[in-house]
N, CA, C and O of each residue as an XYZ file, in Angstrom:
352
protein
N     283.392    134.335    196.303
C     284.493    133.763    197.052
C     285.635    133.454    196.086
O     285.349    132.772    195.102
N     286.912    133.878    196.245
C     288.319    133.534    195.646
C     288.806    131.476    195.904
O     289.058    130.648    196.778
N     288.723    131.569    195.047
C     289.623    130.088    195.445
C     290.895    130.111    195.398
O     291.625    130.206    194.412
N     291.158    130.022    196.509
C     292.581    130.540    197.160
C     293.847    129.596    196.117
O     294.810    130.164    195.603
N     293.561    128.063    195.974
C     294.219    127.257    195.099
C     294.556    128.223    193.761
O     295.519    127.801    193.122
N     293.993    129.329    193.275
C     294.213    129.920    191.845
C     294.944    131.370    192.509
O     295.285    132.241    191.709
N     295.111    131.531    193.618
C     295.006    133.166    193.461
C     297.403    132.943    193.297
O     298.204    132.163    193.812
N     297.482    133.657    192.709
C     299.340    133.792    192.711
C     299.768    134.807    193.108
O     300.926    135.179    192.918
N     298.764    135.531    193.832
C     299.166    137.147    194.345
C     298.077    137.504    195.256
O     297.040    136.875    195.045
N     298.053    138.136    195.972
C     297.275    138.884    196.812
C     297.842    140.608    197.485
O     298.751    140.970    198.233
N     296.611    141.387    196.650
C     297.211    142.984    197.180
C     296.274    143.201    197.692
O     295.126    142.870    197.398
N     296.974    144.263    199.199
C     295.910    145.543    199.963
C     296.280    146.443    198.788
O     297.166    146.529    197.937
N     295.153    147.077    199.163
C     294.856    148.583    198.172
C     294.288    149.264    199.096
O     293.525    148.883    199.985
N     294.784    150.540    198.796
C     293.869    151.533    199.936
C     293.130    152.373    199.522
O     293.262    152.520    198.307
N     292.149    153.223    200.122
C     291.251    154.197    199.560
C     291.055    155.368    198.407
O     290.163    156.189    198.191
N     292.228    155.073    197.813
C     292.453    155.555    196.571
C     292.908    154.544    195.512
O     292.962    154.765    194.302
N     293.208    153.472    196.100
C     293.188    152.431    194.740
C     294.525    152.047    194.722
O     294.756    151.096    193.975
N     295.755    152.649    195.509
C     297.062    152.604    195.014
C     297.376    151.254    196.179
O     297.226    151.347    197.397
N     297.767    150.225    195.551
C     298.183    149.249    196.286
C     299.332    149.667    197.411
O     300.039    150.672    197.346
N     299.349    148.855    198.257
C     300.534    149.117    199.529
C     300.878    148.091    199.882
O     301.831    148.020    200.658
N     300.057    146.652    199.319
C     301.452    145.718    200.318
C     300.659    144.267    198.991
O     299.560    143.949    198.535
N     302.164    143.817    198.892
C     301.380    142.721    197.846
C     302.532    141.463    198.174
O     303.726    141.632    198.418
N     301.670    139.949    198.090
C     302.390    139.075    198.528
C     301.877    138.560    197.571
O     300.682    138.580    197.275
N     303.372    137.696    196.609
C     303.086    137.422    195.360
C     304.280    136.003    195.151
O     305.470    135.958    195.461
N     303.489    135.059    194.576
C     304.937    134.154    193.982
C     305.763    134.788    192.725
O     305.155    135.241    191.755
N     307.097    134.790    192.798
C     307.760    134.842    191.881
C     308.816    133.630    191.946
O     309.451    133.455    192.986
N     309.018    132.714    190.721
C     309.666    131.640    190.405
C     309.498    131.108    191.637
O     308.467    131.123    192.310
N     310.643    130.596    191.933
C     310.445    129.859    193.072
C     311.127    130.374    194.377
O     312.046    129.907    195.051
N     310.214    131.715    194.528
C     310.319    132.283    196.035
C     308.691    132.852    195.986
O     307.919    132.788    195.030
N     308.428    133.466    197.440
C     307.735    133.940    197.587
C     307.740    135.527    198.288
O     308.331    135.614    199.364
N     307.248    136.507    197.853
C     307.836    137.810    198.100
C     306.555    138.709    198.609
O     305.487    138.868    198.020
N     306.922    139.187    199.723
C     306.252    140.373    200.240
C     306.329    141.744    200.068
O     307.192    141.829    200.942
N     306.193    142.865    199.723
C     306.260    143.948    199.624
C     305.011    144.710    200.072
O     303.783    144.635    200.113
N     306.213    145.608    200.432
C     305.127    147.126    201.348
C     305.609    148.334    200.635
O     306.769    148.577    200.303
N     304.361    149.184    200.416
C     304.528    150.621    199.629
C     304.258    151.671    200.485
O     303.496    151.528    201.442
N     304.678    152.462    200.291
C     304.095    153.759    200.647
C     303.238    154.597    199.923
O     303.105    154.207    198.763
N     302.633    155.575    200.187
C     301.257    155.920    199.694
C     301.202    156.093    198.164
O     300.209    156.049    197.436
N     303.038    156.387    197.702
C     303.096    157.050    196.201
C     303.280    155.889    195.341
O     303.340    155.939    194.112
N     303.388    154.593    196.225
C     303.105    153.012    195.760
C     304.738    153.121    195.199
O     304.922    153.086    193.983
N     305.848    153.248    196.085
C     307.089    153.185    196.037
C     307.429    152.214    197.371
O     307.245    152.624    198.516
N     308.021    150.692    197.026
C     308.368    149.803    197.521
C     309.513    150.329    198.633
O     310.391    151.154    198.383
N     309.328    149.755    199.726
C     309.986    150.172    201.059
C     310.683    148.750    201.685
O     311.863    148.470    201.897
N     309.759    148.181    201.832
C     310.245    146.782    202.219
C     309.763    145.434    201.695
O     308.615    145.247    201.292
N     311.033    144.208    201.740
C     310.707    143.194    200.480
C     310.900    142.360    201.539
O     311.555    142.754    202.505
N     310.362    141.111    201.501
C     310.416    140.436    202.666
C     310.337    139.140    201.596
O     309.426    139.200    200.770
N     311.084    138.162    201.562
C     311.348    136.982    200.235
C     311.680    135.449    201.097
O     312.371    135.352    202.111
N     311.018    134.389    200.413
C     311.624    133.363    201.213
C     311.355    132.242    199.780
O     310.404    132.278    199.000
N     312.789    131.081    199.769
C     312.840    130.725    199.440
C     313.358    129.079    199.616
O     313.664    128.752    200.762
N     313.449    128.224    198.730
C     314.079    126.776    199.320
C     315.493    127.022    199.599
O     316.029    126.128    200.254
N     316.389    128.219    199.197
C     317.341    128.382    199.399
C     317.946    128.941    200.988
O     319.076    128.784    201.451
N     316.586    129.733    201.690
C     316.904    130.480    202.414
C     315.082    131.671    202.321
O     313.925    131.659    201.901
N     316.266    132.637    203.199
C     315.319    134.442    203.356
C     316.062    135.811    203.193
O     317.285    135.948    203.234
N     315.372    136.553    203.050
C     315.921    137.978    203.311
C     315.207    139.370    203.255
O     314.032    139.499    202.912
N     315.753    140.051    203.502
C     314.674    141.221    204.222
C     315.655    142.078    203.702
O     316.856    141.834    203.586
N     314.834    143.470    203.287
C     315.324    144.312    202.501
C     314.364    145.956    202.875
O     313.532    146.349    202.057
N     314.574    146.552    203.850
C     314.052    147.487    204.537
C     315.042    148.268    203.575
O     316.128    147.793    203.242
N     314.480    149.767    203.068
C     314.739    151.080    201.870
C     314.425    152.007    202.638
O     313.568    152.187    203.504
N     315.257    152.580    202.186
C     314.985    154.271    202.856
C     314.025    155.059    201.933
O     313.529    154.894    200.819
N     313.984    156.129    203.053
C     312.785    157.148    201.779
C     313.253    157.426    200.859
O     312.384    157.883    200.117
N     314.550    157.432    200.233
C     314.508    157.671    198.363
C     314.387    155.875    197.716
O     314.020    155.608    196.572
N     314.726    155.004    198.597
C     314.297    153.561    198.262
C     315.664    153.120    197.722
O     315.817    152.641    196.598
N     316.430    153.277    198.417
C     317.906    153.274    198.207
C     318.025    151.762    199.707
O     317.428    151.740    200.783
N     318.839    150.913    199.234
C     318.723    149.707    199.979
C     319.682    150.223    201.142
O     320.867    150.506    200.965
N     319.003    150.306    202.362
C     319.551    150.950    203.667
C     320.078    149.224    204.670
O     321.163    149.108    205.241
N     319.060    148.185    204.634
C     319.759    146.834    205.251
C     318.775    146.064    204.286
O     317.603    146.069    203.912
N     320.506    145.101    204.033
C     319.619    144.093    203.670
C     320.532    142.719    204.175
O     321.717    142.548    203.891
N     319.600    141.695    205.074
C     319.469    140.225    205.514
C     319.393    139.084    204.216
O     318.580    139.009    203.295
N     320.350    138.403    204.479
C     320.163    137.265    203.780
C     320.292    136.215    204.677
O     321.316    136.241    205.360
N     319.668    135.475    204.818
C     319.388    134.091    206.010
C     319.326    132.583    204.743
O     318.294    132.093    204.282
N     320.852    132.119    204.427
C     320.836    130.749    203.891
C     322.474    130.573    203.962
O     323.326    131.317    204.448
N     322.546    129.776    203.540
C     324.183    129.185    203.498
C     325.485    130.502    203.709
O     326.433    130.679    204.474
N     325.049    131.018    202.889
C     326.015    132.225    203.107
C     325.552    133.317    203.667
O     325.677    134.417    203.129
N     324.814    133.091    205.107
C     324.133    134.759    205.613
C     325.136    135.333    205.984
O     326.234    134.948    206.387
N     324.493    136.687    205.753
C     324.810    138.113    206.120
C     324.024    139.151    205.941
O     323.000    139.315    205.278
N     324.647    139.823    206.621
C     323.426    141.900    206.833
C     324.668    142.765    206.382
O     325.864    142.850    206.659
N     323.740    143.367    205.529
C     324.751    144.500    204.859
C     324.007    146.160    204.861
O     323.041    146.576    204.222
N     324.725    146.720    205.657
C     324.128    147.961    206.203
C     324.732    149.326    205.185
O     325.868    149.787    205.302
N     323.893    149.728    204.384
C     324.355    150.906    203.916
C     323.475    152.465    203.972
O     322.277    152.649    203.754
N     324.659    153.588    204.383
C     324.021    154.681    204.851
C     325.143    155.636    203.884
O     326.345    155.446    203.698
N     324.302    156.646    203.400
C     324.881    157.941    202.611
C     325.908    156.729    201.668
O     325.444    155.724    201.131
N     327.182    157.089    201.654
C     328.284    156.241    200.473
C     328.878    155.313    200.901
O     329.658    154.753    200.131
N     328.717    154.752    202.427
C     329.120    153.924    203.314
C     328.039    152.426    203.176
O     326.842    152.139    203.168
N     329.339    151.794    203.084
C     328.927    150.291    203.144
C     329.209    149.018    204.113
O     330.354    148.568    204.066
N     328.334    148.428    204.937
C     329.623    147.786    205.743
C     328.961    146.318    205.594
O     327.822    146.543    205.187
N     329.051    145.584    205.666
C     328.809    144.074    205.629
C     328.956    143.045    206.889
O     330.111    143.277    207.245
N     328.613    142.368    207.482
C     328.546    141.687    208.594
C     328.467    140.279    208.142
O     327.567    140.115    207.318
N     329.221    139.089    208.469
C     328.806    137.848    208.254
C     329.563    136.577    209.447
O     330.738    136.360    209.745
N     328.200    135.905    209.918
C     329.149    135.141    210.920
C     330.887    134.201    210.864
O     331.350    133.699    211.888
């Protein structure tokens, strides 16, 4: 049995060994990530005392949206050389 009090990370791994999704502290956030099979990060999912944000990648892993949810939110949508930004 893991004693959950020690663990600072937790990864799925799949049937070949190559991790795909790991939820891990870093400083003082906490961060989710999902891989795809070649264990190339797709989506980051982060929360912090400051706030959140979400960070969905396209298949070359090029940042396609990314959410920031704290004092200064906004979604910033980028496709091919186009950038556009949204903020309330």
């Amino acid at each position: 049995m893991i004693d959950a009090a020690l663990a600072s990370a937790i990864e799925l791994v799949d049937g070949s060994g190559q991790v795909r999704a790991q939820l891990d502290v870093q400083e003082a956030s906490v961060v989710l990530s999902l891989r795809d099979a070649d264990g190339q990060i797709h989506v980051k999912l982060a929360v912090s005392k400051d706030g959140s944000g979400l960070l969905p990648l396209d298949e070359s892993t090029k940042l396609g949206v990314h959410m920031l949810v704290h004092e200064e939110s906004s979604i910033t949508v980028r496709q091919g050389g186009h950038t556009k930004q949204l903020r309330p």
